[in-house]
Backbone as CSV, one residue per row, in Angstrom:
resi,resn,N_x,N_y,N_z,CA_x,CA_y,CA_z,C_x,C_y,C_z
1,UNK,6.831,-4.268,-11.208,5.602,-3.543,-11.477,4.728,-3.594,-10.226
2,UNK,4.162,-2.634,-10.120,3.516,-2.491,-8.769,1.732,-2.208,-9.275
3,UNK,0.760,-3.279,-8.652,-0.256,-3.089,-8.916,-0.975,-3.512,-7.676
4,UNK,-1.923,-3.036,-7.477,-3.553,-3.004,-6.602,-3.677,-4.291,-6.357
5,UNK,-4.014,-4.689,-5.540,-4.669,-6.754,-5.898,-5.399,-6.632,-3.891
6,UNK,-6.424,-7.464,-4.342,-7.185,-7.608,-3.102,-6.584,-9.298,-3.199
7,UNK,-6.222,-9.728,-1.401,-5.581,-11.469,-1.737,-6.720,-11.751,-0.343
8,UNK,-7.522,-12.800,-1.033,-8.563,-13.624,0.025,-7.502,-15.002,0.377
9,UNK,-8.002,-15.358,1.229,-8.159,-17.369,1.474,-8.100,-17.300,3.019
10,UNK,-7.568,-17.999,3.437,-7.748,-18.493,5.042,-5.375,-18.571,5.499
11,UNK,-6.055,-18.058,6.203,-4.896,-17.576,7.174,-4.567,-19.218,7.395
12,UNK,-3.025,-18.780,8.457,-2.336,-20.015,9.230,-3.315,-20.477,10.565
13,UNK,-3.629,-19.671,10.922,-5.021,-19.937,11.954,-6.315,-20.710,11.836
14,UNK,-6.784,-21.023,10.155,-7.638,-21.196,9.300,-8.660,-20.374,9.231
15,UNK,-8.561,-19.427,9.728,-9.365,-17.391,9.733,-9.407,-17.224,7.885
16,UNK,-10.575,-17.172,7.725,-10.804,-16.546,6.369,-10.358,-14.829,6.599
17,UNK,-9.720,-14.277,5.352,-9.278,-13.068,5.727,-9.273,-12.309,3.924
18,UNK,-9.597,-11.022,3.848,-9.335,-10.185,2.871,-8.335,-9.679,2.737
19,UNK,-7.181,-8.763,2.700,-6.498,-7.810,2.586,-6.075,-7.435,1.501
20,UNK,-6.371,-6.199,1.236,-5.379,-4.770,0.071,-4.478,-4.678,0.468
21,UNK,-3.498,-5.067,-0.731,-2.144,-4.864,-0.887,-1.799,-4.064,-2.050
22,UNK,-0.409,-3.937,-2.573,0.406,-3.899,-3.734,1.036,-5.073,-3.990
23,UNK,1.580,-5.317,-5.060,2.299,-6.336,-5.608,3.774,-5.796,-5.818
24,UNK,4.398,-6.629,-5.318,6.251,-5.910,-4.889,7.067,-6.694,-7.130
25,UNK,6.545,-7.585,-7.037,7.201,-8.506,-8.137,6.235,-8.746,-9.097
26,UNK,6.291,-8.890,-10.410,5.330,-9.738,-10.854,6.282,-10.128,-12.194
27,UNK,5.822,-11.733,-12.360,6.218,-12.249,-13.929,6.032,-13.545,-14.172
28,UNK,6.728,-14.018,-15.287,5.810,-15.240,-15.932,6.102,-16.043,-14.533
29,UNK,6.131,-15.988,-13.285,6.320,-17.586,-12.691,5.383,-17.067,-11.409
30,UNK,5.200,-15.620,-11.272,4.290,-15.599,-10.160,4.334,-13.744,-9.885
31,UNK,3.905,-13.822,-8.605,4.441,-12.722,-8.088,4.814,-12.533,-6.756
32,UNK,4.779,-11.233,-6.242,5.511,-11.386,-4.945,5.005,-10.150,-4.257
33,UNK,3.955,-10.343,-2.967,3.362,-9.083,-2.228,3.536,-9.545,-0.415
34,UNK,3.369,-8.526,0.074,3.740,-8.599,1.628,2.048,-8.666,2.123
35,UNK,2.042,-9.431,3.100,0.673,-9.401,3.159,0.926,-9.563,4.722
36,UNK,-0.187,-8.880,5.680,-0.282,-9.009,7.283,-0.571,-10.259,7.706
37,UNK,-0.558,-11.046,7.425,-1.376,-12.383,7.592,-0.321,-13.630,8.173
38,UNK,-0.516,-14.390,8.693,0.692,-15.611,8.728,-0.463,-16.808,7.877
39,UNK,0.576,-16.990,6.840,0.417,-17.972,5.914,1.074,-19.181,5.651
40,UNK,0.713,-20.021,5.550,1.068,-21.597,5.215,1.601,-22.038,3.697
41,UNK,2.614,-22.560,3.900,3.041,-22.788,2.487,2.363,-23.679,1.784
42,UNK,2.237,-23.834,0.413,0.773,-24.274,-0.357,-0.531,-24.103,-0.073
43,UNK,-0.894,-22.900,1.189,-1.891,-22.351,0.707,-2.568,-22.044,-0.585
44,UNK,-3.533,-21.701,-0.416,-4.509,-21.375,-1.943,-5.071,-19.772,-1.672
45,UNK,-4.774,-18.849,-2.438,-5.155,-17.961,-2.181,-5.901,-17.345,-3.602
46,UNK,-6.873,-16.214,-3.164,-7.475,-15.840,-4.581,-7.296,-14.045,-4.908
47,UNK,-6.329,-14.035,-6.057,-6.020,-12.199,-6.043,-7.037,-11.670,-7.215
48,UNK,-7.230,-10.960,-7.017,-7.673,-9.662,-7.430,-7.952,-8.612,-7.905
49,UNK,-7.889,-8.008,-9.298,-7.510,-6.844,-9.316,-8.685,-6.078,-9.075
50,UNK,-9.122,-5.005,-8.298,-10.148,-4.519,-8.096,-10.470,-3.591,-8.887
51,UNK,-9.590,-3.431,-10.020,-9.916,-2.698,-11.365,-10.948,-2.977,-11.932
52,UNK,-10.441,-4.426,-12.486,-11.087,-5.347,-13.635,-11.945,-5.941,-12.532
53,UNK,-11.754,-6.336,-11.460,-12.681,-7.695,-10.537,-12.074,-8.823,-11.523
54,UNK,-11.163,-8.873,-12.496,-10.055,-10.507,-12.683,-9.803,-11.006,-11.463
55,UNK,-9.981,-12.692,-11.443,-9.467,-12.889,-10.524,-8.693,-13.990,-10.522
56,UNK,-7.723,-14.538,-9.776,-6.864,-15.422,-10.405,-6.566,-16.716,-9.260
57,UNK,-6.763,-17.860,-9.237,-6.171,-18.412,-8.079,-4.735,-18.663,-7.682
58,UNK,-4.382,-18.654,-6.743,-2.722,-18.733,-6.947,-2.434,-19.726,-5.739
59,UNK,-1.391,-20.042,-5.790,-0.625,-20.492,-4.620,0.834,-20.579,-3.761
60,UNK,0.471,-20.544,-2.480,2.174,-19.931,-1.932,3.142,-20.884,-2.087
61,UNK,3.916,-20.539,-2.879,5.457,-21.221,-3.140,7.107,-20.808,-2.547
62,UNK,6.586,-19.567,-1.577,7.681,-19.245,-1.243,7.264,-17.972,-0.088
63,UNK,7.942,-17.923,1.199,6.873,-17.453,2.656,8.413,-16.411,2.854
64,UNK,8.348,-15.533,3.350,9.476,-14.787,4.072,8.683,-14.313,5.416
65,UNK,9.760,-14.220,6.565,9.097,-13.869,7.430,9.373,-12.735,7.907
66,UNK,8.652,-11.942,8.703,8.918,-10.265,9.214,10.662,-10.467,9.565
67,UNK,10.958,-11.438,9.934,12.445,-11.227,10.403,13.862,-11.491,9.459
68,UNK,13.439,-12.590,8.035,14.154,-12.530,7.360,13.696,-11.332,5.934
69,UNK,13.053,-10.574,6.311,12.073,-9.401,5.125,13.125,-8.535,4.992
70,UNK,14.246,-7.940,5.697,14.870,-7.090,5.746,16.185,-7.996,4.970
71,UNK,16.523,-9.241,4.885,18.073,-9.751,4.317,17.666,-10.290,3.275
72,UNK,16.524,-10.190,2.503,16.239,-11.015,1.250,16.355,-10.463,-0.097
């Protein structure tokens, strides 16, 4: 399912950062969106839907990188 989500928190840099995305995955254990950012695993990030303004805290459990994005 593909939905809207704005994802805040602080980058691998520790740069607070916004970005609009889509959501590639979603279900009971999480979801799964591509985001421009280099991120740290167990980051804390906060999504979004800019529908509702719901917002949800989440955290990264699993990182792909621009180079393994294409064999996964």
């Amino acid at each position: 399912m593909r939905v809207r989500v704005v994802v805040a928190g602080k980058n691998a840099d520790g740069r607070r950062f916004r970005e609009a995305c889509e959501t590639v995955v979603i279900n009971a254990h999480g979801g799964l969106m591509y985001l421009n950012q280099p991120l740290n695993m167990d980051a804390i990030l906060v999504v979004t839907n800019p529908f509702t303004q719901e917002e949800q805290e989440c955290r990264i459990v699993f990182l792909v990188t621009r180079q393994t994005k294409g064999s996964v």
